[in-house]
C-alpha positions in Angstrom: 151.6 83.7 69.9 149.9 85.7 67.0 146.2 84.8 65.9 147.2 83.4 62.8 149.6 80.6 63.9 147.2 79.9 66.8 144.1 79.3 64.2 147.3 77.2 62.4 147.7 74.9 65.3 144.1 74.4 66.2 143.2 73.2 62.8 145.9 71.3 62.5 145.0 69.8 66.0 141.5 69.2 64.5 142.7 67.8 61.9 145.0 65.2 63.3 143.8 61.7 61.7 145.4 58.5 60.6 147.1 58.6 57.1 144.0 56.0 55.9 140.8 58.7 57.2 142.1 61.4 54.3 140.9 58.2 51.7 137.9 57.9 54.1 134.4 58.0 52.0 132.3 55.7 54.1 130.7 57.8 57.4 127.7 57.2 59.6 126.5 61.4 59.3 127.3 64.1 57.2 127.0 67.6 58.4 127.2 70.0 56.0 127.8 73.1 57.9 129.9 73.4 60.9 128.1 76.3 62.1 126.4 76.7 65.4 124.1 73.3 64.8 126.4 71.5 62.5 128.9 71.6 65.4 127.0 71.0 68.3 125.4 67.8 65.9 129.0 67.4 65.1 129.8 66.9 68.8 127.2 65.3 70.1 126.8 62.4 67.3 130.4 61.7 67.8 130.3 61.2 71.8 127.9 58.6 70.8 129.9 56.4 68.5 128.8 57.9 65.2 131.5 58.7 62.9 131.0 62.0 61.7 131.9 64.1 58.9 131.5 68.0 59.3 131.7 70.1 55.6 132.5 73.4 56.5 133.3 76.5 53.9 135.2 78.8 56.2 138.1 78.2 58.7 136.2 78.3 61.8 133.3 76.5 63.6 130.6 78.6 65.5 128.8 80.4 62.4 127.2 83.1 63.7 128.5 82.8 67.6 132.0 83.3 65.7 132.3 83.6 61.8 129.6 85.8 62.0 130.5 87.9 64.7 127.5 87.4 66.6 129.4 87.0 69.8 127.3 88.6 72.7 124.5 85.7 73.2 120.1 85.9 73.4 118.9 84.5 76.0 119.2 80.8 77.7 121.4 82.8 80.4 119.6 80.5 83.0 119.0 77.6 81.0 122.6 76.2 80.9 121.4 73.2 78.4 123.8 70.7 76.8 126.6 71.7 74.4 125.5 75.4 75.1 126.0 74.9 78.7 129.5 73.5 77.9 130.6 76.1 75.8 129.0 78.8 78.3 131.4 76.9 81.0 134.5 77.3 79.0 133.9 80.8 78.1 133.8 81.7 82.3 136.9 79.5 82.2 138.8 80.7 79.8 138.0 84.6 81.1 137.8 84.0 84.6 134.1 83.9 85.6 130.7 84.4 84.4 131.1 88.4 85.6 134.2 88.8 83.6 131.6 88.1 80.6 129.6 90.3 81.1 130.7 93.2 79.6 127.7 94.8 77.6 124.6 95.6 78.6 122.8 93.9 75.2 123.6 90.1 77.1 125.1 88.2 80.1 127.8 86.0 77.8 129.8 88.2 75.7 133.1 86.7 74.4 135.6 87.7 71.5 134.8 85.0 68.3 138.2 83.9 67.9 138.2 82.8 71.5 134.5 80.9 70.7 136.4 79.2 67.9 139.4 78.0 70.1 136.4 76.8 72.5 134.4 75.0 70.2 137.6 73.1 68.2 139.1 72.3 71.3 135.9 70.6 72.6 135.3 69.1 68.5 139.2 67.7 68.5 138.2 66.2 72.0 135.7 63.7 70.2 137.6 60.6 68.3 134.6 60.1 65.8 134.6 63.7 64.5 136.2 64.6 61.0 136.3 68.0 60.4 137.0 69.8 56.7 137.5 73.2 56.7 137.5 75.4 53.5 135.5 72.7 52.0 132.3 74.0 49.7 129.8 71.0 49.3 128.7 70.8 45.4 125.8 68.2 45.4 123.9 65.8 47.3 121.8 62.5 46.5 119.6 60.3 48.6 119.5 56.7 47.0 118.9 52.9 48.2 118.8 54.2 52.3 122.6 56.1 51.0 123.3 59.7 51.0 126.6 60.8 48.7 128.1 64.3 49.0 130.6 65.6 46.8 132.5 68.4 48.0 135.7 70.2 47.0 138.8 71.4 48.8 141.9 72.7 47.6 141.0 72.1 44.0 140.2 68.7 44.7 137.3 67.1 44.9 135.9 64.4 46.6 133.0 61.7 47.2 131.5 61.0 50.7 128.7 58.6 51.5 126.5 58.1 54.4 123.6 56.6 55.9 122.2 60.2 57.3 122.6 64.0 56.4 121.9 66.7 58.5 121.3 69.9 56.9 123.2 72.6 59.0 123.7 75.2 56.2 123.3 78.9 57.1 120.2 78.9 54.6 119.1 75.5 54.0 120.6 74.9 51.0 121.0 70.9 51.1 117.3 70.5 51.8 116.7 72.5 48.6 118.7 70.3 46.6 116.2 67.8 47.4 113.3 69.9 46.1 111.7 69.7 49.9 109.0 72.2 50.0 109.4 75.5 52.1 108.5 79.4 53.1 110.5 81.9 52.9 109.3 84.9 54.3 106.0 86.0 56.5 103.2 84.3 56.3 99.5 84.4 55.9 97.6 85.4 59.4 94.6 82.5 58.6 97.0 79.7 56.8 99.3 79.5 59.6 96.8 80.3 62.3 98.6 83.2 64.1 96.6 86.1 64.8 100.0 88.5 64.6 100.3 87.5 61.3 100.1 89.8 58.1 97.3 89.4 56.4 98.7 87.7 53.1 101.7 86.1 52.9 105.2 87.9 51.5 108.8 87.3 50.8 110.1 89.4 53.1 112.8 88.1 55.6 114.4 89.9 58.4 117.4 92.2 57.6 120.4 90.6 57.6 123.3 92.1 59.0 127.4 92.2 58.1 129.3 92.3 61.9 132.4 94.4 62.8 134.5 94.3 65.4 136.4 97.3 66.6 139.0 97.2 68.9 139.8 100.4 71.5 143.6 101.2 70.4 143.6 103.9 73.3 143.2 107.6 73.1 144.9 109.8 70.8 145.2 106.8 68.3 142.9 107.9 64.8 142.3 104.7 63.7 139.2 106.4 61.0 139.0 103.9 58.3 138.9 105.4 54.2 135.6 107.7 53.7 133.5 104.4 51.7 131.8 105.3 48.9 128.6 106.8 49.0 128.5 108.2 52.7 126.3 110.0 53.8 125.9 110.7 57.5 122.2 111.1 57.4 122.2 107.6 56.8 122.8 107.0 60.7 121.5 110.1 62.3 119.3 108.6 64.5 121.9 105.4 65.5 122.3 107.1 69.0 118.9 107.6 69.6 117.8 104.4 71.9 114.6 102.9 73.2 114.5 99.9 74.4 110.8 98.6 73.5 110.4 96.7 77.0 111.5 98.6 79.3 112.2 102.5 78.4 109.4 104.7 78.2 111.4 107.2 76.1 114.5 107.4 73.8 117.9 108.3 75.0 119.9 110.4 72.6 123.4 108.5 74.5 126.1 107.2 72.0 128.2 105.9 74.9 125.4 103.8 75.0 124.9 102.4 71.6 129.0 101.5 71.5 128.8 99.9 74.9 125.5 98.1 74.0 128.4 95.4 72.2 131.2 95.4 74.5 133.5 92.7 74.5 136.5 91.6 76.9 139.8 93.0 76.2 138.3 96.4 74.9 136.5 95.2 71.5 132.9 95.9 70.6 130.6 94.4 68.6 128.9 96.2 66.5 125.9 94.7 65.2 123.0 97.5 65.7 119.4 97.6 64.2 118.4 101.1 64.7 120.0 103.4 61.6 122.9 101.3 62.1 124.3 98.4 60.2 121.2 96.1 59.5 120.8 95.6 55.8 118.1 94.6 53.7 118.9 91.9 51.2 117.0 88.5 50.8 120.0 86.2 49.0 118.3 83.1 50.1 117.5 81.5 46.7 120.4 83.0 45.0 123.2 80.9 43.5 127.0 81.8 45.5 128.2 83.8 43.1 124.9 86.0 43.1 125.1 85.8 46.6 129.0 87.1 47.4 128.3 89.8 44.9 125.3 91.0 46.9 126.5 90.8 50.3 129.2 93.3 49.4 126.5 96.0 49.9 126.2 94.6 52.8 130.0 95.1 54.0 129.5 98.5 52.6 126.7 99.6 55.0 128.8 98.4 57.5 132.1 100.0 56.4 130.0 103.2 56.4 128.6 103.1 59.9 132.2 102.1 60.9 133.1 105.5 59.5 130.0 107.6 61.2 131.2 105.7 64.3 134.9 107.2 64.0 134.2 110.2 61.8 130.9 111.8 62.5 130.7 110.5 66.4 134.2 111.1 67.6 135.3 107.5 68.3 138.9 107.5 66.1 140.4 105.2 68.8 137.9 102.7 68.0 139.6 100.6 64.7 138.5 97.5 63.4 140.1 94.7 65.3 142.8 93.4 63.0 143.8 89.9 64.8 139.8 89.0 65.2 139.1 87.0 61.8 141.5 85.1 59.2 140.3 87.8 56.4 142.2 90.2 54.1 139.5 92.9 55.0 139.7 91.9 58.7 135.6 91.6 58.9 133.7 88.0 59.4 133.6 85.5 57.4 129.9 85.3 56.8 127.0 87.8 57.4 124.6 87.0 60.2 121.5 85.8 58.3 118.3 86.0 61.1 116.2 84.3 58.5 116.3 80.5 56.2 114.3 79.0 54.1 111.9 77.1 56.4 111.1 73.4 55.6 107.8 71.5 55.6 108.4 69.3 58.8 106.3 66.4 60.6 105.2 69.0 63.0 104.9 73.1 62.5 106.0 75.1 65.4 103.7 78.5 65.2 103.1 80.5 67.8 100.1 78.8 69.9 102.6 76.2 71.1 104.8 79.2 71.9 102.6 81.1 73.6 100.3 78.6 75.7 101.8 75.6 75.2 99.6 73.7 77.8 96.4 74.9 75.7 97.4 74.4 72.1 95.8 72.4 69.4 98.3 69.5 70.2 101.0 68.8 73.3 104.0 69.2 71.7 105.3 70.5 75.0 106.0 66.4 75.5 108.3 66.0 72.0 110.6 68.9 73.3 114.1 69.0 72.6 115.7 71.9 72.8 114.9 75.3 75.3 114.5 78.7 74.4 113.6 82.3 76.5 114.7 85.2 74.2 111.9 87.3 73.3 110.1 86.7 69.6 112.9 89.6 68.3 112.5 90.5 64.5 114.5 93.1 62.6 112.5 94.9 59.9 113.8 98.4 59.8 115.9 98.6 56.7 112.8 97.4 54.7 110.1 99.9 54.1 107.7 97.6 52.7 107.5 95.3 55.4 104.5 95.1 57.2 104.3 97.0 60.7 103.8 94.6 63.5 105.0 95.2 66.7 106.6 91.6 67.6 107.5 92.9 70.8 104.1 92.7 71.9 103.8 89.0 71.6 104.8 88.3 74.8 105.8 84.8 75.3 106.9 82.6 78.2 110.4 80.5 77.4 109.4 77.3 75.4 110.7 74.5 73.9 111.2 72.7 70.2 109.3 70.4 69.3 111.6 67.2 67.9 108.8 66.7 64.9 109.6 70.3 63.4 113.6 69.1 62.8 112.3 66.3 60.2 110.9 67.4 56.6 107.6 65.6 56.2 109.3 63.8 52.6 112.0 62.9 53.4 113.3 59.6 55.6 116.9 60.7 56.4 117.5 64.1 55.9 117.1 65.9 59.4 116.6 70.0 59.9 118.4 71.8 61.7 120.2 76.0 61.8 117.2 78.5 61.4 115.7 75.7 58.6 113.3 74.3 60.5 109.8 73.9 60.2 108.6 77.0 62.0 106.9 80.1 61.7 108.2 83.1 60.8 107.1 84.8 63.6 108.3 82.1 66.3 111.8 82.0 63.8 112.1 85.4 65.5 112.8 83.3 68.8 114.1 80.6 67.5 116.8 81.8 65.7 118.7 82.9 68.6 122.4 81.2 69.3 121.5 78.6 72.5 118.5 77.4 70.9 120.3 76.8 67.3 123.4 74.8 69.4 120.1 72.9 71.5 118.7 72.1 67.9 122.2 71.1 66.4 122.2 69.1 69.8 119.0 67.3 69.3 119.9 67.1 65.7 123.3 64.7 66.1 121.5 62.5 68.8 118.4 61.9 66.7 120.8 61.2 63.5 122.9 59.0 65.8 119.9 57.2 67.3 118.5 56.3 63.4 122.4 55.3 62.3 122.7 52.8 65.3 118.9 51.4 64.7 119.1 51.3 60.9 115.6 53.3 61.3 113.9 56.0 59.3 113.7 59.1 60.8 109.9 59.5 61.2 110.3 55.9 63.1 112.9 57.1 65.8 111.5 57.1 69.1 111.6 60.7 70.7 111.8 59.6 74.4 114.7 57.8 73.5 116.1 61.0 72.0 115.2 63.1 74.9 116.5 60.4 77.3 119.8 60.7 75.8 119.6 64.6 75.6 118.9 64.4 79.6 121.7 61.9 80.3 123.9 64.6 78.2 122.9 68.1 80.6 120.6 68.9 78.1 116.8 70.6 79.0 114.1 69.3 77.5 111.4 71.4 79.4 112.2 75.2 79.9 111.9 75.2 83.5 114.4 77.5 85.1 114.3 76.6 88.6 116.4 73.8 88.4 119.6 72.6 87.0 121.5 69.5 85.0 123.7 69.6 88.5 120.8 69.0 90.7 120.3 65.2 92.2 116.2 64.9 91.0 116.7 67.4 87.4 116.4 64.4 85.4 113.3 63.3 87.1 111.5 66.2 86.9 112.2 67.6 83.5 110.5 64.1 82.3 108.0 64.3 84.6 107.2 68.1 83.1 107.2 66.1 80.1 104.6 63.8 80.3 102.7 66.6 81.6 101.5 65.2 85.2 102.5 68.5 86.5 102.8 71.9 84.4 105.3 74.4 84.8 104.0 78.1 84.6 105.2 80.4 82.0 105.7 84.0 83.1 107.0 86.4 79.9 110.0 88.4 81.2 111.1 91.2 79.7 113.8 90.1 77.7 114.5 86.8 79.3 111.0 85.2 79.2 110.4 82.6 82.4 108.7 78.9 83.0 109.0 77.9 86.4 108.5 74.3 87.7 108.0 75.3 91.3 110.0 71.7 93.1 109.4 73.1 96.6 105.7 73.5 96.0 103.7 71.1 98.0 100.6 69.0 95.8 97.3 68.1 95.8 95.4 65.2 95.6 93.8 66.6 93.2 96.5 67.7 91.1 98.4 64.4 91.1 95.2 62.6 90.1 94.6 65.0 87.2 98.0 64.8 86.0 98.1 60.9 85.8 94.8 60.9 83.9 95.7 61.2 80.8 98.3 58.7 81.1 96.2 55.7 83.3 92.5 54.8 82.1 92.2 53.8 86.0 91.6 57.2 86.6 89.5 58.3 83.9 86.3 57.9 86.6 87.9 58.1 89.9 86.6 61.4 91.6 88.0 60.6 94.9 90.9 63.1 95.5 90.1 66.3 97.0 92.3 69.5 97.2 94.4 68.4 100.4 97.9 68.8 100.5 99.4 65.6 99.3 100.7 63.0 101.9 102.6 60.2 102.5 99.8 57.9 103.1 97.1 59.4 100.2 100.2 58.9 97.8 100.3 55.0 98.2 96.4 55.1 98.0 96.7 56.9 95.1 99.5 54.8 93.1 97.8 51.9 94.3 95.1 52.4 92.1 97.2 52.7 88.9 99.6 49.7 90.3 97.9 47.4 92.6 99.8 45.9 95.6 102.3 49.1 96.0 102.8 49.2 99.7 104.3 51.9 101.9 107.4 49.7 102.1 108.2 49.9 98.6 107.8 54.0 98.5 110.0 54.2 101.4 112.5 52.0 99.6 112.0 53.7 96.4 112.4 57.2 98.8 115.9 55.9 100.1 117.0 54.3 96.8 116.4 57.9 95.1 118.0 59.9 97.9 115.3 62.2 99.2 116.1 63.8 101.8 114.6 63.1 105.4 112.6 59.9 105.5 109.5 59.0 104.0 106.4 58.9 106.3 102.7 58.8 105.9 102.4 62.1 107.2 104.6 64.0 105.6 103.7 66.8 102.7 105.0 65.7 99.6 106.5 68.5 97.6 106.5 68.4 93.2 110.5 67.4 93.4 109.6 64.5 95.9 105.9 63.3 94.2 108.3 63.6 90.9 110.9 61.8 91.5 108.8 58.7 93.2 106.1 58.4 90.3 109.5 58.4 87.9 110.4 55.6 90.1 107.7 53.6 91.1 105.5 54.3 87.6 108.0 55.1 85.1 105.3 57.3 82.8 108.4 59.1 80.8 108.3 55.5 79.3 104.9 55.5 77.9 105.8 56.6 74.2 104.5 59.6 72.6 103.5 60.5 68.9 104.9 63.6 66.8 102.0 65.1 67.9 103.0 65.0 71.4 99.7 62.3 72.2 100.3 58.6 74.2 100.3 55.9 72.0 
């Protein structure tokens, strides 16, 4: 079957509603953008009852992980959370193993995009409360008496939709500004957003954006060399071959087998999507209108059609032609650039880089509002703009993190939620954030908290996040970044809300380029650190200075609970051990490791369901 009657039938499939939906202008959500968020939202809205409009301008779902090009994925290879853990899944499936996907050395998931766009329809057309309208281009949006109403065109036509909640999942944030919601857009100032990497003054400078190709190996002694573009020079990409990584070589390699390979895909297609003198492109389009913006991406395409050129012409690679069954386009190249950088909204909470960096000792625990994981390095791409300022972002070494739920909600605004690269973080920790698993986590996050305020008839800033996170957790979804443990283990659910309340800590190593936070469920406890975790949570312990720095055992543990819930007696721990399915028995002798101590004070206490404010404090 060719590619073209194949994206024919899964649209169609997609597409396959009653005769009465097409005059359908009542929904629960809008989604306007079916990229990476807007279809994980998308998704995970409609397994929870919401009916759901996505608006999307291309023919695809994914945005960058497909109409983009951006298919080999940053990071979160360990952290298999939620809708990204699904889609991970079906990517092994469809190619025959997580091995099979590894076919560059830039990631551990590499996959073609038109195979991420079968993946991600087949799981949308799965879920009976999602609409989805392709080729659609939204027009204008209004908030008014608790209703939103969209107008969008397709095929000429155009049409009226109304809803109780919008989610902005546009590749720049374009709904949001609409609504005249305050932003930044570019780097900011080192003392207003309190980050010590930070330039001095603020700027508009974004990151380069850059304009994917695909090539496709059409075997040896095939010249597939593309028409010399206009304007090529080859000194343009004279140093492309010339690679170092910044972690772990010392020096550069002058390899181009290297640089070609650094994209590979399955079935003998690369990605090429390469920062150093390669086809990164400097152009900040953000605040432009669409014509202004199509018109200036085509430099864009150009740089790219060059390097393709350098690639076949100057390098030797002829065999190497762009793929010609990869994207529904006359030109044969994505649909969409990758844009690294968004307009970045004013939220309830601002994600900067303390919070990244030592989450444990920032100004506020927003560790505890977490929603969505992250361990990609802070990666920026400045090296097509001279005037931006030199910081080495590779040397703000971070542990893997987590997104606070306060940072996807604009500070003015009561149902309009945040999601894509648009939300309110720094520019610095947008170099993290960015990256495709924590975008489908936010998207995630994004359709459960929209479904949560549809279903409670609440404003946004009212929603309460442990019920949000409860639901991410009964979905496979992380809400702490600890890698030591999966959604498929018995006690995960128990101890990722346990890490959230923050009676025990995880420990964040930064890794090279998969950064680490580790949980450590075989490590036995204290006394002492039980007792200091629970403070915060139970003024029973604000004075009690009786636990010491012995192991933790079966006997200290009741003496221990007891304090915070009187007249809790061996009995009903063992019960409690036995209803939970801990291995072994319980005794009053026995060690107590963190999974065990975990999942009994989940039990027996229930802390995860003392509430929490944006801020991350009990209330």
């Amino acid at each position: 079957m060719n590619f073209n009657k194949l994206s024919f039938l899964l649209i169609f499939r997609c597409f396959w509603i009653s005769p009465e939906a097409f005059s359908q202008t009542n929904y629960d959500l809008i989604i306007v953008g079916g990229g990476a968020s807007g279809t994980a939202a998308g998704i995970s809205a409609g397994r929870l009852g919401v009916k759901t409009l996505i608006i999307e301008p291309t023919h695809w779902l994914g945005g960058m992980l497909t109409s983009a090009g951006v298919s080999a994925i940053d990071g979160n290879h360990r952290l298999p959370s939620g809708i990204w853990g699904e889609f991970k899944a079906q990517l092994e499936d469809y190619y025959g193993g997580p091995k099979k996907l590894a076919t560059g050395w830039v990631s551990n998931t590499l996959f073609e995009p038109k195979v991420g766009n079968e993946i991600l329809q087949k799981m949308a057309a799965k879920v009976d409360n999602l609409i989805l309208s392709f080729e659609s281009e939204w027009k204008t949006a209004s908030y008014s008496q608790k209703l939103w109403t969209v107008t969008y065109t397709k095929d000429g036509k155009s049409f009226t939709v109304n809803a109780p909640v919008l989610i902005d999942a546009t590749e720049l944030g374009d709904v949001a500004a609409f609504q005249g919601l305050p932003y930044r857009l570019g780097m900011d100032a080192r003392d207003e957003i309190g980050e010590i990497f930070a330039p001095e003054e603020s700027n508009d400078i974004i990151q380069d954006l850059t304009y994917v190709v695909t090539l496709q190996d059409y075997g040896k002694g095939v010249d597939k060399t593309i028409q010399q573009p206009a304007n090529y020079h080859p000194s343009e990409f004279a140093c492309a071959c010339a690679h170092s990584d910044p972690i772990s070589d010392k020096d550069p390699t002058l390899d181009c087998d290297k640089m070609i390979s650094y994209g590979k895909l399955p079935n003998d297609k690369y990605m090429i999507n390469w920062p150093n003198c390669g086809n990164d492109y400097y152009l900040n389009i953000v605040e432009m209108n669409p014509e202004e913006r199509a018109l200036a991406l085509e430099d864009a395409k150009q740089a790219t059609l060059r390097f393709t050129y350098y690639i076949q012409h100057e390098l030797g690679y002829k065999h190497l032609g762009i793929s010609e069954d990869e994207y529904p386009t006359e030109d044969n190249l994505p649909m969409i650039p990758y844009h690294r950088e968004s307009r970045r909204y004013v939220g309830l909470v601002d994600f900067t880089l303390p919070y990244v960096r030592t989450p444990y000792d920032a100004p506020n625990p927003f560790y505890r509002t977490g929603i969505a994981v992250g361990d990609y390095t802070i990666d920026h791409h400045h090296k097509k703009n001279l005037d931006a300022p030199a910081i080495d972002f590779i040397k703000i070494r971070v542990p893997s993190y987590n997104v606070p739920l306060g940072a996807l909600i604009p500070k003015d605004h009561p149902a309009l939620i945040l999601a894509e690269k648009s939300i309110s973080v720094s520019n610095i920790v947008n170099g993290a954030s960015r990256l495709q698993p924590v975008v489908l986590g936010i998207g995630h996050s994004a359709g459960v908290l929209a479904a949560v305020a549809v279903k409670q008839k609440k404003e946004l800033q009212d929603i309460s996040i442990r019920e949000v996170q409860s639901l991410l957790l009964s979905q496979n979804a992380y809400i702490m970044p600890f890698l030591d443990m999966n959604p498929s283990d018995d006690h995960f659910k128990a101890m990722q809300k346990i890490g959230a309340t923050g009676i025990f800590k995880g420990e964040g190593v930064p890794f090279l380029w998969a950064n680490q936070t580790w949980f450590y469920p075989d490590r036995l406890v204290t006394e002492f650190e039980l007792v200091d975790g629970l403070r915060p949570l139970y003024p029973e312990l604000k004075d009690y200075w009786g636990a010491s720095g012995d192991y933790l055992t079966g006997a200290r543990f009741q003496q221990l609970v007891e304090i915070v819930k009187p007249n809790t007696t061996l009995f009903e721990i063992a019960q409690a051990w036995k209803r939970r399915e801990l291995s072994g028995d319980f005794k009053t002798e026995t060690r107590l490791n963190r999974e065990q101590v975990s999942v009994l004070i989940d039990e027996i206490l229930a802390p995860f369901s003392k509430e929490v404010n944006w801020n991350g404090d009990f209330m």
